[in-house]
C-alpha angles and dihedrals in degrees: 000000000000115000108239093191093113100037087053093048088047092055085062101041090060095028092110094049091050095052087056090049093055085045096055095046084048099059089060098092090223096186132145124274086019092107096178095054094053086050090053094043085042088055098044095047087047087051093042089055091048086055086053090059105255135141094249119206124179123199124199135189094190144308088286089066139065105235128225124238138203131213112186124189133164137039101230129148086250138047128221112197117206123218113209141123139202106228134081150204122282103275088213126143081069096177091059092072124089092208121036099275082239113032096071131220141183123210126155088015085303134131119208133198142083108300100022098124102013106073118327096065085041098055107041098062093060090058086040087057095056097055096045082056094054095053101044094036117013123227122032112254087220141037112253121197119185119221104193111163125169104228109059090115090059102047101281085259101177092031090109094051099046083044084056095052094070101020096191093064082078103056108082141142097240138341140221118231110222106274129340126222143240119202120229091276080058096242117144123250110196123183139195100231146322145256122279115234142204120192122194136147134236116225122192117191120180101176157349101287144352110279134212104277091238094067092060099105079076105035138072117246116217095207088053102050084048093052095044088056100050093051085074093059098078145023128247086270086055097246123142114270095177108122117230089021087128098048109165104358111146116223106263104267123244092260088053090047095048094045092045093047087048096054110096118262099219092073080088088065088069091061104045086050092054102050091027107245136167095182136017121224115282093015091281121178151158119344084001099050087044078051105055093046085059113040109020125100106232134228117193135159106223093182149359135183140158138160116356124344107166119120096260116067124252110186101225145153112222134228112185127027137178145206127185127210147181129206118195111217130200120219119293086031102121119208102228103049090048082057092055103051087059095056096057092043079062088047096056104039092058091267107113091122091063101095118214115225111195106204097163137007134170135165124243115251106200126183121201107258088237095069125109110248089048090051089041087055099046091042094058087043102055089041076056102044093042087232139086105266121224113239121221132194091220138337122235099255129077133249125176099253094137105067086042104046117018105072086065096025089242115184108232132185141186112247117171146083116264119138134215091246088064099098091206105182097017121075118279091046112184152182129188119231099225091062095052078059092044093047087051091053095046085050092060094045095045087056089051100046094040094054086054100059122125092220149351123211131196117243104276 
C-alpha cells in the first residue's frame, strides 16, 4: 500500500494558501444569467488548472454561453473524469445571510458564501490533490481530466453540445460525481448517482391585462386559476397524485432495495434537525422515508408569483400568474413522456388553458452500489473518516452524469466531504475546513486505489 505520510503533510503545508484560494473563487458572484461573472469564474478556474499543472482547453459555443472547460494531467493507462462546474446558485434572499454571500468569511473554522461548499469547495480539493501528489509521488497513476461547465445550476443545458465539440472527452474508464458528503457524525455516504431533473413552468393567463382589483366579482383572476390548478397536483399528505408521473420507472431492483434498507435511519435525523422538523409529508420514516429519497419521482413548486408582490399594496386584479416547478426522475424515466402525463393531469382536471414552459430537462445515470468505483470510493472515504461509510444507490439531488457517462456506459460515484449542515443552495452556505482537508485526502486515495483495480468494468 502506498504511504500517504507525505501527501498528507503536503496538504497542510499549503492548506492556507489553499483557503485563500477558495476565498478568492468564492468572491466571483458565478450565477446564472450573469454572464461576466461566468466568464470571470470560467477564466479563474482555466487559469487554476493550468497552475496544477494540466493541459487546459476551453471550449466555447458563443458569447451567450459559459463555456466548459478541461483540464487534463497525467499519462496513465486509465482515465478518471471529474465532474464539476463554476457556477452557483442565486444568493437571494440576501437578507437571509449573516456575512455578504460574496464577501467570505470564516468563522468557527468555517468558511461561508455561496459556493462554499457547491461547487467551489468541491472543486478545488480535487486540484489540490493532484499537486500534493506530484509532489509526494511524482506522476499520476491515472490520467485526470477535469469537466468543469457553468451551467449545471440551471440544467446544464448546452453540456451535450460542448461535450460534442471535443467526443473523446466523453470516453473514460470512471468518473467522479461533483463532491461527495459526510453526514454530522461526520461518516461518509457515497452513492453511486443522482436523480435526473425537468424543470418547466406553468403559466395561467385569464385575460388581456391586470384589472383594478374592484372589478374582480366579474373577472378571472390569473393567480386563482393557477392556484386552483395546483391544488390537483397532491394529496392532503403532499404526495404526487399526477398519473403517469412515474412513466417508465423500473421497480427498484433486490440489490437497491437491500443497499437502501441497510443505510442507517438516523441519518434523517440529520435532516429534521436541520430544518428543523418534527414530521415529513405524508408521516414518512425510517426504511420508507430512505426509500422514497431514493426511488420517488418528485413534484415541487420552486417558485410562484403572480400580481403584485411588493411590499406596498396595489389593489389589482391579475392576469397572468405563474408557478414553477421541478420534478426529479430516476433512470429509464424519459423527459417527454413525464411531461406529458402532466399535461394531461392539467386536461382532465378543467386546466387545458394552463400552458406548460420546459426550460431544463436531464435524465438520471445510476451505478450499482457493488461496483468497484463506488466500493473504492467508499473504501478511501471511510480509511479517511475513520468510520465505515453508508453506501447509497443515488441522492436526491441531481448531477449531469448523463451527458457525461451514458454514451459509453461509464460508472460514476460521489467522493468528497460535504456535509448535511452546508446549506448549499440556501443562504449561509458553508464548508468546514477540515473537510476540504478531508475531501483532498480521500482524492489521492481514490487515484491510488483506482489505479490498482483489477478491473473496471463499464454500467451494465
Amino acid at each position: 500500500m502506498t504511504d500517504f505520510t507525505r501527501f498528507d503533510a503536503i496538504i497542510d503545508e499549503h492548506l492556507e494558501d489553499w483557503i485563500e484560494e477558495l476565498l478568492a473563487f468564492c468572491r466571483i458572484p458565478s450565477e446564472g444569467g450573469d454572464r461576466a461573472s461566468l466568464r470571470l469564474a470560467a477564466e479563474w478556474t482555466a487559469d487554476r488548472l493550468r497552475r496544477a499543472g494540466c493541459a487546459v482547453e476551453v471550449l466555447e459555443l458563443g458569447e451567450d454561453v459559459p463555456p466548459l472547460v478541461v483540464g487534463e494531467l497525467g499519462d496513465g493507462p486509465r482515465t478518471l473524469s471529474s465532474v464539476g462546474h463554476y457556477d452557483v446558485q442565486p444568493a437571494a434572499p440576501l437578507d437571509l445571510w449573516t456575512y455578504p454571500p460574496y464577501n467570505p468569511a470564516i468563522r468557527d473554522d468555517r468558511i461561508y458564501a455561496r459556493g462554499a461548499t457547491d461547487n467551489k469547495g468541491e472543486l478545488l480539493p480535487r486540484i489540490w490533490a493532484l499537486e500534493a501528489w506530484v509532489e509526494a509521488f511524482g506522476a499520476l497513476p491515472v490520467r485526470v481530466r477535469h469537466l468543469v461547465e457553468g451551467e449545471e445550476e440551471t440544467g446544464s443545458v448546452h453540456l451535450d453540445a460542448l461535450l460534442d465539440l471535443r467526443p473523446d472527452l466523453r470516453r473514460a474508464d470512471a468518473a467522479l460525481i461533483e463532491g461527495g458528503e459526510l453526514d454530522l457524525a461526520g461518516r461518509p455516504m457515497v452513492q453511486g448517482g443522482g436523480k435526473g431533473i425537468i424543470v418547466l413552468e406553468l403559466v395561467a393567463r385569464t385575460m388581456a391585462h391586470d384589472a383594478h382589483s374592484s372589478l374582480t366579482v366579474v373577472l378571472p383572476n390569473a393567480g386563482q386559476r393557477l392556484v386552483k390548478a395546483l391544488a390537483t397536483l397532491w394529496d392532503d399528505d403532499l404526495r404526487p397524485v399526477v398519473e403517469g408521473l412515474d412513466v417508465g420507472a423500473q421497480p427498484p431492483t433486490p440489490e437497491q432495495l437491500a443497499i437502501v434498507d441497510a443505510q442507517d435511519p438516523s441519518t434523517l435525523d440529520d435532516i429534521r434537525e436541520d430544518w428543523q422538523l418534527e414530521r415529513f409529508n405524508a408521516g414518512l420514516d425510517g426504511v420508507d422515508a430512505l426509500r422514497a429519497l431514493t426511488f420517488d419521482t418528485t413534484l415541487n413548486i420552486q417558485g410562484l408569483w403572480s400580481g403584485h408582490t411588493e411590499a406596498t399594496a396595489k389593489t389589482v386584479t391579475p392576469a397572468e400568474a405563474h408557478a414553477r416547478i421541478d420534478i426529479r426522475i430516476i433512470p429509464d424515466q424519459d423527459p417527454p413522456a413525464v411531461i406529458e402525463a402532466l399535461r394531461r393531469h392539467l386536461d382532465r382536471h378543467g386546466f387545458a388553458d394552463i400552458e406548460i414552459v420546459v426550460s431544463e430537462s436531464e435524465p438520471a445515470w445510476w451505478t450499482p452500489p457493488s461496483h468497484p468505483v463506488v466500493q473504492t470510493a467508499a473504501a478511501v472515504s471511510a480509511e479517511v473518516a475513520g468510520m465505515p461509510p453508508s453506501i447509497g444507490v443515488s441522492f436526491p439531488g441531481t448531477v449531469p452524469m448523463h451527458q457525461v457517462c451514458a454514451r459509453y456506459r461509464v460508472p460514476a460515484t460521489t467522493l468528497g466531504a460535504g456535509r448535511a449542515d452546508c446549506r448549499a443552495h440556501a443562504p449561509d452556505e458553508n464548508i468546514r475546513i477540515d473537510d476540504l482537508v478531508a475531501a483532498t485526502k480521500m482524492m489521492g486515495r481514490f487515484l491510488d486505489a483506482f489505479a490498482r483495480l483489477p478491473e473496471v468494468p463499464p454500467v451494465p
